[in-house]
C-alpha positions in Angstrom: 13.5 30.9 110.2 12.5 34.4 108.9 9.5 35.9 108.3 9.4 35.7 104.6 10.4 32.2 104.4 7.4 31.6 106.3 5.3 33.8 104.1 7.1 31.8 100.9 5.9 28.8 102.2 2.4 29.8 103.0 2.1 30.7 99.5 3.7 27.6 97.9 1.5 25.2 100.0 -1.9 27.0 99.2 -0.6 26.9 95.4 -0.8 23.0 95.7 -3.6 23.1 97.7 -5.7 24.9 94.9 -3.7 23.4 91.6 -4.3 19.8 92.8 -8.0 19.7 93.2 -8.4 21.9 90.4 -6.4 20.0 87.9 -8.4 16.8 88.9 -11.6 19.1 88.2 -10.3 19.6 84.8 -9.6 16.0 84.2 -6.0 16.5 84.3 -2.9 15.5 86.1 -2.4 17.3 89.2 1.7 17.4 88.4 0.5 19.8 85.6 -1.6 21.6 88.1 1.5 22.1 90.3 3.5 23.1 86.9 1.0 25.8 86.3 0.5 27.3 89.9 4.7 27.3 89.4 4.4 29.3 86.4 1.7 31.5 88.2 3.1 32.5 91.5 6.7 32.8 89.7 8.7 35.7 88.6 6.9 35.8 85.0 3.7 35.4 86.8 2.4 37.2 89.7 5.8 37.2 91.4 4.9 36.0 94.7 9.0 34.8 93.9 10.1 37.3 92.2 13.7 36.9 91.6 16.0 34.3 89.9 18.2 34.0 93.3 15.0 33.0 95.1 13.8 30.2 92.5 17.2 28.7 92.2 17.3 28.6 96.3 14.2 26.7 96.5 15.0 24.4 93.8 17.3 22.8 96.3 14.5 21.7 98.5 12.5 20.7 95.2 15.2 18.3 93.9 15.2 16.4 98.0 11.3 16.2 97.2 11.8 14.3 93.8 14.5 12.1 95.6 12.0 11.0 98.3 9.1 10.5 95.7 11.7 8.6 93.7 12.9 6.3 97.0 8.8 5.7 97.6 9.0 4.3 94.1 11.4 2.7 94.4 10.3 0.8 97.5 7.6 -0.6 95.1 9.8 -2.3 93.2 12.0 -5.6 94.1 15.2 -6.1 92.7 14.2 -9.2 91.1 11.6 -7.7 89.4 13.9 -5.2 87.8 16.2 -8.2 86.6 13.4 -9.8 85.2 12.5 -6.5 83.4 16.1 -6.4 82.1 15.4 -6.8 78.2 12.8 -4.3 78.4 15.5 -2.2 79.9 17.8 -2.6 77.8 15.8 -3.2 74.5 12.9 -0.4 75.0 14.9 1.9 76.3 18.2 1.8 74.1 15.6 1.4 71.0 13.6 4.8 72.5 17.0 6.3 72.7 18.4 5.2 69.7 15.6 6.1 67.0 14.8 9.6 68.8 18.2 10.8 68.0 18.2 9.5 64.7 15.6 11.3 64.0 16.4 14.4 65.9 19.9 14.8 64.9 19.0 15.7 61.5 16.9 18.4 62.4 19.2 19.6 64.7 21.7 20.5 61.9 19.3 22.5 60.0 19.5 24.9 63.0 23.3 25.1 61.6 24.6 22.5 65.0 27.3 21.2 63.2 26.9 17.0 63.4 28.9 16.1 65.9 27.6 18.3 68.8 24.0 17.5 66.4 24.2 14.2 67.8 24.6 15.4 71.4 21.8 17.5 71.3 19.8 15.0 69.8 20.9 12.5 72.2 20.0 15.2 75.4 16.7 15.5 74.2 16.0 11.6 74.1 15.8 11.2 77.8 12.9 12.3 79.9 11.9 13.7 83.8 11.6 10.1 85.2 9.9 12.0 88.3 7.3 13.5 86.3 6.4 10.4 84.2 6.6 7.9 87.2 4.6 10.6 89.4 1.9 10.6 86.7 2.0 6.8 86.2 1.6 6.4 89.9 -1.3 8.8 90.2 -3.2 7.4 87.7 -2.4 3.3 89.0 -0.9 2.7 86.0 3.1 1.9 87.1 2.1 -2.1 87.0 0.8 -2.2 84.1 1.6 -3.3 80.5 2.2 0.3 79.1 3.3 1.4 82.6 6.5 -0.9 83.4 7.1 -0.5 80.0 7.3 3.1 80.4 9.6 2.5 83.6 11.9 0.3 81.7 12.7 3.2 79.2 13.2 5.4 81.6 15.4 3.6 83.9 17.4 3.1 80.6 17.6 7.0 79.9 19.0 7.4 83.3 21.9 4.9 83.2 22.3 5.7 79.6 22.6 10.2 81.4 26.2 8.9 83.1 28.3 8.0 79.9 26.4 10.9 78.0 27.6 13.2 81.1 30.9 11.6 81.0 31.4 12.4 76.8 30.3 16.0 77.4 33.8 17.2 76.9 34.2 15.4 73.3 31.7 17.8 72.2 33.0 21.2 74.7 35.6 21.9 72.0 37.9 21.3 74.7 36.2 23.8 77.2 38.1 23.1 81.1 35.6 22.1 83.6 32.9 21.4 81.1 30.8 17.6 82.0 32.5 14.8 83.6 36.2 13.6 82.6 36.6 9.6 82.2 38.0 9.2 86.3 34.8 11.1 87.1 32.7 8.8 85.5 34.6 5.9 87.0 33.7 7.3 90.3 30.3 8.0 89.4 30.0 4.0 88.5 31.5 3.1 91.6 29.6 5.0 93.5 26.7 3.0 92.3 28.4 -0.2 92.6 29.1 0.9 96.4 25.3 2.1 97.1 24.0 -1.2 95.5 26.7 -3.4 97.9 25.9 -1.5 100.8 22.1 -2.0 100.3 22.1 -5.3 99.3 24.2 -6.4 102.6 23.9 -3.8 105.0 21.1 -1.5 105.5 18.5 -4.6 106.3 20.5 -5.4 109.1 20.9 -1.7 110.3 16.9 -1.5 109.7 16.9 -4.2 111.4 18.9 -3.2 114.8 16.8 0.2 114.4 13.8 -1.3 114.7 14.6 -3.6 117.8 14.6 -0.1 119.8 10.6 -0.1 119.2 11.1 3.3 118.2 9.4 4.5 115.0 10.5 7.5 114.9 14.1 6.0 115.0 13.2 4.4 111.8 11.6 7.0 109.9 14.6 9.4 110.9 16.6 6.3 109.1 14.9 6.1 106.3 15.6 9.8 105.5 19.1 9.4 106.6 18.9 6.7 103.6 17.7 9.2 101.2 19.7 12.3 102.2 22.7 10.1 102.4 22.5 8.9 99.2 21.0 11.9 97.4 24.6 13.4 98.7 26.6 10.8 97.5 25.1 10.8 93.9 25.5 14.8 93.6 29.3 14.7 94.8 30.0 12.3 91.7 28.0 14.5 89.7 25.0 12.1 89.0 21.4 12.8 89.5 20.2 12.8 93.1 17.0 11.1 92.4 18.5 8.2 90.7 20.2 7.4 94.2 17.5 8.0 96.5 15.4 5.4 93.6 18.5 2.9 93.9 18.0 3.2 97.5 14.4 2.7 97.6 14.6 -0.5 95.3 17.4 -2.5 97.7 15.3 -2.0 100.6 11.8 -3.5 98.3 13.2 -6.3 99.7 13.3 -5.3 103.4 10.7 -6.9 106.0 10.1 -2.9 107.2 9.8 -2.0 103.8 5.7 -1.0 104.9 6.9 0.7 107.9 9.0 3.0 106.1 6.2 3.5 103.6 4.0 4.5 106.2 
């Protein structure tokens, strides 16, 4: 661990430190706070990080943040509560995706997009941070509620609806090699998910379970992140987001009696 990562670090924790009272002061989400302290200490700020190399490098710690934000959430929320919410799902957020591209494909050829790769653009812009919304949501109470489950169900749609989108990339590359996902990629990509849901649903109580006959807490924690990492991996090696996997793995242990104990 060298000196400057040390230094790095300093900096990026009295950043939040100072955004997040500060935006609350201002009667403002504190995830904007954190976007602007971002934008401040960057390299088109004050350049505490001042190089692209440097951003990109701690983006990868970022994106592990946002998984295990995502697997807390996730926690919160039984799988039978998610089938329940299934027509929302699959009615607000298709609908959401649906009429934004309608609209926004039109626009997008008068920036001379021809209309095929139009309605790829149009459809990219559709979809949303789910780790943003759902952090805000979350801050403010508001993930139980009417407006705030609704808001879940779209997103959850936007990011099942990312795999095909991901997967079609190449129909709009004008046949560019390497470019998205290719249809056996996709097909992994779905089984992976399968796999992750089959393996939650009927093995990691039971492995929670024989963890937590040890008495060790730690043991489980460590477990826990084992869960997330694990999954977070899986998720980026099939080219999917590693925040939807770390969520996926949050929701099949709602169920679990040590749900709290992981919370905590």
């Amino acid at each position: 661990m060298t000196a400057n990562f040390l230094v790095q670090a300093a900096v990026f924790l009295a950043a939040a430190a100072i955004a997040a009272p500060l935006a609350k002061k201002l009667n403002i989400s504190s995830v904007l706070g954190y976007l602007a302290a971002g934008v401040l200490i960057g390299p088109y700020g004050l350049g505490f990080v001042y190089s692209v190399y440097q951003v990109e490098s701690i983006l990868h710690i970022a994106e592990y943040g946002v998984a295990l934000l995502l697997f807390l959430i996730g926690l919160e929320l039984r799988p039978k509560r998610l089938w329940t919410m299934r027509q929302s799902i699959f009615g607000l957020g298709a609908g959401q995706v649906a009429v934004c591209a309608l609209c926004l494909t039109p626009l997008a050829t008068l920036f001379g997009i021809s209309w095929d790769k139009a309605v790829f653009v149009a459809l990219a812009l559709s979809l949303s941070s789910t780790a943003f919304v759902l952090q805000v949501l979350e801050e403010k109470g508001e993930l139980t509620t009417r407006h705030g489950r609704a808001a879940f169900s779209i997103l959850l749609f936007q990011d099942l609806a990312a795999i095909p989108l991901i997967a079609m990339i190449p129909l709009w590359g004008a046949g560019a090699p390497g470019s998205g996902l290719s249809l056996v990629d996709a097909a992994f990509a779905i089984g992976a998910i399968l796999a992750v849901v089959v393996v939650g649903r009927y093995l990691l109580s039971r492995l929670y379970k024989l963890v937590a006959l040890t008495g060790v807490r730690e043991a489980l924690t460590a477990s826990a992140l084992l869960t997330v990492v694990g999954v977070a991996l899986l998720m980026e090696a099939v080219g999917l987001s590693a925040a939807l996997g770390a969520f996926l793995a949050g929701a099949l242990l709602a169920d679990s009696p040590y749900r709290h104990q992981i919370e905590a």
